[in-house]
C-alpha positions as CSV (number, residue, x, y, z in Angstrom):
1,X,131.5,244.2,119.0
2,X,132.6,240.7,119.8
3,X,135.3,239.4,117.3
4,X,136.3,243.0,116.2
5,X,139.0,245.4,116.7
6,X,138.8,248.5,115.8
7,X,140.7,250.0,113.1
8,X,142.0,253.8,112.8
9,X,144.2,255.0,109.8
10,X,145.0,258.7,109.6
11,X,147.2,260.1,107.1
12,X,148.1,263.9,106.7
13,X,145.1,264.2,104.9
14,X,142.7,262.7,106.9
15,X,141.6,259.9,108.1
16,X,141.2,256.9,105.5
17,X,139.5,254.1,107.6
18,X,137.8,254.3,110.8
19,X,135.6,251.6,112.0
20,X,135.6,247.3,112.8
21,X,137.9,245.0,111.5
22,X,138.0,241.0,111.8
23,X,141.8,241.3,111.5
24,X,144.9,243.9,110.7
25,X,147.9,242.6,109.3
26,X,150.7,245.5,109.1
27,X,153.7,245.8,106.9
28,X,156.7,246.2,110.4
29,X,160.1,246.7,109.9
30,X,160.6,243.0,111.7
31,X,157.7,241.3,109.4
32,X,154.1,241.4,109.4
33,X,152.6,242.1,112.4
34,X,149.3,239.9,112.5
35,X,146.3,241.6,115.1
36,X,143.4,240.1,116.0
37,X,140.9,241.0,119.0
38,X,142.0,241.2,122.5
39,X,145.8,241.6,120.7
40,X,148.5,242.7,123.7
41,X,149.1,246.3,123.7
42,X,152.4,247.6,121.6
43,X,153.7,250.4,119.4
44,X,155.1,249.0,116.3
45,X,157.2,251.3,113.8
46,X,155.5,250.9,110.4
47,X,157.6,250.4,106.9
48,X,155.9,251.2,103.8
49,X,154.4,248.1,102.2
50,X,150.7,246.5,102.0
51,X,148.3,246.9,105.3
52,X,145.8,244.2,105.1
53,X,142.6,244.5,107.1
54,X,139.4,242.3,106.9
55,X,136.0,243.5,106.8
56,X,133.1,241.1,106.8
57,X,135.1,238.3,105.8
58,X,136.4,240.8,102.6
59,X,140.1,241.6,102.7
60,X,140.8,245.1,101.8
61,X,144.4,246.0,100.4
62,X,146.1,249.5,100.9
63,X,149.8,250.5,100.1
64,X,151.1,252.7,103.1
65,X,153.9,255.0,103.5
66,X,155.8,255.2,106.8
67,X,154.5,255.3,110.0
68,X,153.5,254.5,113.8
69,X,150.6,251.8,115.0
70,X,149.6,251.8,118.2
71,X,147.2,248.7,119.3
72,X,145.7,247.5,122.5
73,X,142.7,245.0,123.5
74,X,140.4,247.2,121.5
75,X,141.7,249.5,119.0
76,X,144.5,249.6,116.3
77,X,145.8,252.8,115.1
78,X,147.8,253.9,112.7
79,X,149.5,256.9,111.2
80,X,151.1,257.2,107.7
81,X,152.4,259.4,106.0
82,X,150.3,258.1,103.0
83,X,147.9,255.9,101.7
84,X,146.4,254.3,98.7
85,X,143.8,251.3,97.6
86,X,144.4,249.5,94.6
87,X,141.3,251.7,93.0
88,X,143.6,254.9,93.6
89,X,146.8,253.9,92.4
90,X,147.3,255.3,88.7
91,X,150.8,253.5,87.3
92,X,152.0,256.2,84.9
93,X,152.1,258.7,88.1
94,X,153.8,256.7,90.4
95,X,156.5,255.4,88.0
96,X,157.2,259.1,87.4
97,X,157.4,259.4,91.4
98,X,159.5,257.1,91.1
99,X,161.8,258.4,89.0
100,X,161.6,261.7,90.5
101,X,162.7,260.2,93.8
102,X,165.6,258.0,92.1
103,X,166.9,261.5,90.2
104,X,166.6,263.2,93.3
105,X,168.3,260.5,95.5
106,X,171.1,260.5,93.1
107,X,172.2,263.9,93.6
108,X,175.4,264.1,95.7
109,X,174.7,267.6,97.2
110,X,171.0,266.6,98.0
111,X,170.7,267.6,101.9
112,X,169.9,265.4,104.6
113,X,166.6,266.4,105.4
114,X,165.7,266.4,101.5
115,X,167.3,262.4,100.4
116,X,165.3,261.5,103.5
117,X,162.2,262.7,102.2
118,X,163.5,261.3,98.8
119,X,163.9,257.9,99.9
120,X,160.0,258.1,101.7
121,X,159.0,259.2,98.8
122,X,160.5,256.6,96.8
123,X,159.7,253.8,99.4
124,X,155.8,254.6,99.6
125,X,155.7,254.8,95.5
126,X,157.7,251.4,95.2
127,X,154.8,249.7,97.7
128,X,152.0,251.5,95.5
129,X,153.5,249.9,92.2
130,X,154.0,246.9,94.3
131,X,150.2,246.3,95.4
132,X,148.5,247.5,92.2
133,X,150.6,244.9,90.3
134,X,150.1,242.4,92.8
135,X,146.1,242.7,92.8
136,X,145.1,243.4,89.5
């Protein structure tokens, strides 16, 4: 499809998005990342934040976790750890994710494998408050 690039997102569970997109723009530990048709291949190291894509000249909002895209001439693809549109995202429950995480990161004995999963947690909650506030 001329002027498209195909767009993947998988989370653990399931895929949330698979088909053509006019344009991608993806929340990178460096900036956005801005993909278009024909983009040169890379691997880009995702932070949790707002992933943009356009669909029939509609852009579609969803706040992503963590994660990996891999993009060529042709395809985009990424994996999250977790995703939400701004339909999805109920504020009470992911201020108390929030909290949860904060409590949880501000234990001193937490171990390491636990305060990372803390700080995910916390990261992908702040970008959901962050995109429902932002697009209501």
């Amino acid at each position: 499809m001329a002027g498209h690039i195909h767009l993947r997102i998988v989370t653990p569970e399931g895929s949330i998005y698979d088909g053509p997109v006019e344009e991608v723009l993806l929340p990178g530990f460096t900036g956005e990342d801005g993909i278009l048709p024909i983009h040169a291949a890379m691997m880009s190291e995702l932070q949790a934040g707002e992933l943009r894509y356009r669909v029939d000249g509609k852009t579609e909002f969803l706040a992503i976790g963590e994660g990996f895209a891999e993009i060529d001439q042709e395809h985009v693809y990424v994996l999250t750890d977790g995703a939400a549109a701004v339909d999805d995202i109920d504020e009470a429950k992911v201020q108390e994710a929030i909290d949860r995480a904060q409590a949880a990161l501000a234990d001193t004995n937490l171990a390491k494998d636990d305060f990372e999963a803390a700080q995910s947690a916390l990261a992908r909650s702040v970008a959901q408050l962050n995109l429902k506030r932002r697009r209501r």
